[in-house]
C-alpha positions as CSV (number, residue, x, y, z in Angstrom):
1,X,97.2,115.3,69.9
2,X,97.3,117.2,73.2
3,X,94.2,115.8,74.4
4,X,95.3,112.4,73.6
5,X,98.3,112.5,75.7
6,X,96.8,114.2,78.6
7,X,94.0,111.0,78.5
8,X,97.8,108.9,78.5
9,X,99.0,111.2,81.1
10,X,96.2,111.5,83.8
11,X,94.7,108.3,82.4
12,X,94.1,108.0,86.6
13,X,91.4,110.7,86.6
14,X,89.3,108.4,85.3
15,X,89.5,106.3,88.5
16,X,88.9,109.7,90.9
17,X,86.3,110.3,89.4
18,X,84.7,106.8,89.5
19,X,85.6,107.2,93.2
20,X,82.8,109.8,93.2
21,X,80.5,108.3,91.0
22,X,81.0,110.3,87.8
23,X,82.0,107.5,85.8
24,X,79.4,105.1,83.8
25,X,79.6,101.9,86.0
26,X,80.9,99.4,82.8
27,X,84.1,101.5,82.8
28,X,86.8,98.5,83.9
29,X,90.3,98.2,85.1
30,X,93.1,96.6,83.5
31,X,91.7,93.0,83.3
32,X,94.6,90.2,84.5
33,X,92.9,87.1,83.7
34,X,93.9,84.3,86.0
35,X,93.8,80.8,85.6
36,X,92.8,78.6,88.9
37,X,94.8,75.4,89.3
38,X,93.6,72.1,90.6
39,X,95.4,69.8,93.6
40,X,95.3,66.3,93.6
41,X,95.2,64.4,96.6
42,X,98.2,63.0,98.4
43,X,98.6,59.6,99.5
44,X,100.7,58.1,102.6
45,X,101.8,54.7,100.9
46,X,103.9,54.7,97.5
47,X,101.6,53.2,94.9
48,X,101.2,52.6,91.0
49,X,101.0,55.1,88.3
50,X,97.9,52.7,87.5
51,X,96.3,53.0,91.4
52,X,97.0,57.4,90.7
53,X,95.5,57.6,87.7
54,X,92.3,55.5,88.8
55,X,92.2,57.5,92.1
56,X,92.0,61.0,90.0
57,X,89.3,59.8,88.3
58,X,87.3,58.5,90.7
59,X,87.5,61.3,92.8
60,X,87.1,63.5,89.8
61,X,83.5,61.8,89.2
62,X,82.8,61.9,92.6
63,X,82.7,65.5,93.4
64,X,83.9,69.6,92.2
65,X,87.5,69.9,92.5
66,X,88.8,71.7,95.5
67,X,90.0,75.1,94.5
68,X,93.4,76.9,96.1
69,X,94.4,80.3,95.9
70,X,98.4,80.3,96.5
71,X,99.6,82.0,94.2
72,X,99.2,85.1,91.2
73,X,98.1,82.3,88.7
74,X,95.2,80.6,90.9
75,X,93.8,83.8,92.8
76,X,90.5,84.6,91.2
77,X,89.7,87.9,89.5
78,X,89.2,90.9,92.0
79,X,86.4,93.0,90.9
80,X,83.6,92.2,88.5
81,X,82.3,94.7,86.0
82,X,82.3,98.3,87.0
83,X,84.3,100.9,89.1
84,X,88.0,100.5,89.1
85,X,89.0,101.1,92.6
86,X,92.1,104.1,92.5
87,X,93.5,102.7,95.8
88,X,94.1,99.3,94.9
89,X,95.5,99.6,92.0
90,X,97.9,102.2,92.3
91,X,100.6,102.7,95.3
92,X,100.6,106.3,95.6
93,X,98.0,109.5,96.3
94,X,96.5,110.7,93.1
95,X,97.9,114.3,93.2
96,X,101.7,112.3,92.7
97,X,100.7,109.9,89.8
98,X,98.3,112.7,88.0
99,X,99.9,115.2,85.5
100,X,97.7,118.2,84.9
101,X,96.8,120.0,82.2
102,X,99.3,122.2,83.4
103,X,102.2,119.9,83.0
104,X,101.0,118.8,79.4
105,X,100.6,122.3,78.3
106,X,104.5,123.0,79.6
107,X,105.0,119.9,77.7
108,X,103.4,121.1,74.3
109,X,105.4,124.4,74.7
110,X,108.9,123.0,75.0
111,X,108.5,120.0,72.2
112,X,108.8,117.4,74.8
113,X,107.1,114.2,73.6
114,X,104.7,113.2,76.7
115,X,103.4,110.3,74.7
116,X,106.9,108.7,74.3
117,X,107.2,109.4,78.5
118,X,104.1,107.8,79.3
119,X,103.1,105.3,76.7
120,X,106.7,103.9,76.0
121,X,108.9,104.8,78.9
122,X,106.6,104.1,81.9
123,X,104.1,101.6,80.2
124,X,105.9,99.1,77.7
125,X,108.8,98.9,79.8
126,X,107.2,98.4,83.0
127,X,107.4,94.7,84.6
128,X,103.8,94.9,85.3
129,X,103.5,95.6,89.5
130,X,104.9,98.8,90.5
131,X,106.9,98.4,93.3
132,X,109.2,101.6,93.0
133,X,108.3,106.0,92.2
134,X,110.6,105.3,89.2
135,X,108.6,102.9,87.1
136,X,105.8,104.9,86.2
137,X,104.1,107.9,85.1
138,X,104.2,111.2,88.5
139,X,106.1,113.8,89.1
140,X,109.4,112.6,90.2
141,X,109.9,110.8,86.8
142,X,108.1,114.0,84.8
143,X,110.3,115.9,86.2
144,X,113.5,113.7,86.0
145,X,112.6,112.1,82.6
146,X,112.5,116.1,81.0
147,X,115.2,117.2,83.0
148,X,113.0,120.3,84.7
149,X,114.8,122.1,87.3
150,X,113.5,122.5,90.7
151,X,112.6,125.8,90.5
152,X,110.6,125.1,87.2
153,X,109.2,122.0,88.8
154,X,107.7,124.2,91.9
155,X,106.3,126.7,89.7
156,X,104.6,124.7,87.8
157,X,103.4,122.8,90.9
158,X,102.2,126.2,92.2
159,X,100.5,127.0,88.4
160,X,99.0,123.9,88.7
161,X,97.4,124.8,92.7
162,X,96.3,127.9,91.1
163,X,94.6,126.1,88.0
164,X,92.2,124.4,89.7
165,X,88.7,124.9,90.7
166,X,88.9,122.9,94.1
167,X,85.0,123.1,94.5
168,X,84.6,121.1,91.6
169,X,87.9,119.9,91.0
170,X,87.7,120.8,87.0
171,X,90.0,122.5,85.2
172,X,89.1,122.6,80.9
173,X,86.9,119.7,81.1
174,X,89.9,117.6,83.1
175,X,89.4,116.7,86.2
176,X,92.2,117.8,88.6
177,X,94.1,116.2,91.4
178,X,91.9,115.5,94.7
179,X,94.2,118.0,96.7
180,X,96.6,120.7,96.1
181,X,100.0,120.7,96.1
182,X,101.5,122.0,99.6
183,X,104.7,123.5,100.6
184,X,106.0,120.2,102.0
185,X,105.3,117.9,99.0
186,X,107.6,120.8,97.1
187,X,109.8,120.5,99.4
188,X,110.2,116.4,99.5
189,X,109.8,115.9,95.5
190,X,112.4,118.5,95.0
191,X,114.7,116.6,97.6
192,X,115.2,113.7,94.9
193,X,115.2,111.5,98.4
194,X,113.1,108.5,96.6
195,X,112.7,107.0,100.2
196,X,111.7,110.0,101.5
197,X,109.1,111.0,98.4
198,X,108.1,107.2,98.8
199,X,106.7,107.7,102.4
200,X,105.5,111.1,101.7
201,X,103.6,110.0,98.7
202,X,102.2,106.9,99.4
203,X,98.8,105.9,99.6
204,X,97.5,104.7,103.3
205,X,96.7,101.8,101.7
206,X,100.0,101.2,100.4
207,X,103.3,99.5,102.8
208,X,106.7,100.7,102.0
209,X,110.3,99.1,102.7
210,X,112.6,101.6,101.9
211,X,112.7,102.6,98.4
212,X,110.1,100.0,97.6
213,X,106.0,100.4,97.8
214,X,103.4,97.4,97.9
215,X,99.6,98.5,97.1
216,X,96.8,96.3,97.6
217,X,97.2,94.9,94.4
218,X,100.6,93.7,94.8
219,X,99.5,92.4,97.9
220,X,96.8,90.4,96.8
221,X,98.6,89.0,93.6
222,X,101.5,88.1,95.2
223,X,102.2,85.0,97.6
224,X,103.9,84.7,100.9
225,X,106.9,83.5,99.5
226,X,106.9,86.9,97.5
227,X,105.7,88.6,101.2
228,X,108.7,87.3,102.8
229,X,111.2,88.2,100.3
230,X,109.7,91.4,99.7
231,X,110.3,92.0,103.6
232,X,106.7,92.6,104.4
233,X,106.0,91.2,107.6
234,X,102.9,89.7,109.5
235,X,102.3,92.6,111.4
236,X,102.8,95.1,108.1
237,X,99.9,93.7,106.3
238,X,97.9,92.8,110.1
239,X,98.0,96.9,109.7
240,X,96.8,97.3,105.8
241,X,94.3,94.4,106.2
242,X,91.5,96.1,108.0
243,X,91.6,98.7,104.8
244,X,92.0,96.4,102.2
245,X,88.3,95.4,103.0
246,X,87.4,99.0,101.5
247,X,88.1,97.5,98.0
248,X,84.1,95.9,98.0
249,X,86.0,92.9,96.4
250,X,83.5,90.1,95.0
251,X,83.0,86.8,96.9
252,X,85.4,84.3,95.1
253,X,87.8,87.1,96.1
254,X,87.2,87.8,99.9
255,X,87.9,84.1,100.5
256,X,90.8,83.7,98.8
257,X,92.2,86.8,99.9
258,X,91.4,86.2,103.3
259,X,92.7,82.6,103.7
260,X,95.9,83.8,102.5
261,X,96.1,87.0,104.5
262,X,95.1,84.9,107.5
263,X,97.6,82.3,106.8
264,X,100.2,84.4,106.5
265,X,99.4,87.0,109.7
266,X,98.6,84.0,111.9
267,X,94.8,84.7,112.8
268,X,91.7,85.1,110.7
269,X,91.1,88.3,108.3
270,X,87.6,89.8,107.6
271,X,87.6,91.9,104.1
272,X,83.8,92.0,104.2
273,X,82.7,95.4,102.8
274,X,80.8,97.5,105.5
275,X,80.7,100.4,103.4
């Protein structure tokens, strides 16, 4: 059982190590299957239901429907088959979204059900894009969701540091956070500031408003209606765009990520992978 909720806990180690090759390349994300809608050509004069439906279908036999990518449901499929990219998917570094052996051990020890935590609490009830530290599985919601004081919280943070084997980054078989836990991230968790653990936390890839974080993937299944509402500005994303092109997303995917980052920043967007 304790190995099954540490998979549920640090289920993200799987994508570090796929960062540095050590994952078999058919291992895949969370699929969100999309659907890609069709437009239909407008005209300038009112005319017939009959005259419509005769244009459709001529223009249907004539040639391949144009495809749009404007919002979540049209956008095509990120990635094809193999390496989940960490960065795109989740908002935050690794070392604040992965649980440790460490942390499931204190767990184990003190009867608290980590499975409930992280398969019910921060999975089932989660709307499906993070946008805030409190809907899903770090330390600020470990350590709020048990009720572990700060002092318990920074000594395990410091077991935890003193754990792992940073030349290989393995502890027991589980691979560990990319970086240790410092005197400032202490100091910022323990401050329950969300904003302040938000910007402390966050990936580089990642925009923040406030109490609220955007990664890559939010970015690129959302639309600019969603951008503007969200607060996310032109000149936020002309910032992230450059490092969105890390992702090495396939080609359906660079152009329609690209027209709508372009439309919305105001000039064009490369997200060609230079490696």
């Amino acid at each position: 059982m304790k190995k099954t909720m540490l998979v549920s806990a640090c289920a993200v180690l799987v994508f570090s190590a796929c960062a540095r090759n050590e994952v078999p390349p058919d291992v895949t994300p969370e699929q969100i299957m999309t659907t890609v809608s069709e437009t239909n050509r407008e005209t300038e004069t009112e005319i017939t239901e009959e005259e419509i439906t005769e244009v459709r279908a001529s223009v249907s036999a004539e040639s391949e429907p144009v495809e749009t990518f404007t919002d979540d449901k049209a956008i095509p499929e990120p990635f094809g088959a193999g390496c989940p990219r960490i960065f795109f998917h989740y908002p935050c570094v690794d070392k604040f979204h992965c649980l440790s052996i460490v942390f499931d051990e204190y767990s184990t020890e003190n009867n608290f059900d980590l499975y409930q935590f992280c398969e019910v609490e921060m999975k089932m009830n989660r709307g499906g894009f993070d946008t805030s530290i409190e809907d899903f599985t770090n330390l600020y919601t470990y350590m709020n969701y048990f009720n572990i004081s700060g002092e318990k919280m920074r000594e395990l943070m410091k077991k935890s540091n003193a754990a792992q084997n940073w030349d290989n980054a393995v502890y027991d078989g589980i691979e560990a956070p990319s970086e240790p836990y410092t005197e400032e991230d202490m100091e910022v968790l323990l401050s329950g500031d969300i904003t302040a653990i938000t910007v402390h936390f966050a990936s580089p890839y990642s925009i923040v408003i406030g109490e609220k974080i955007y990664s890559p993937e939010w970015v690129y299944f959302h639309t600019a209606e969603d951008y503007e509402a969200a607060g996310i500005t032109p000149e936020m994303l002309a910032e992230k765009a450059e490092l969105y092109s890390d992702a090495g997303f396939e080609e359906p995917a660079i152009t329609a990520f690209e027209k709508k980052l372009s439309d919305y920043i105001g000039y064009e967007v490369d997200l060609t992978y230079t490696g």
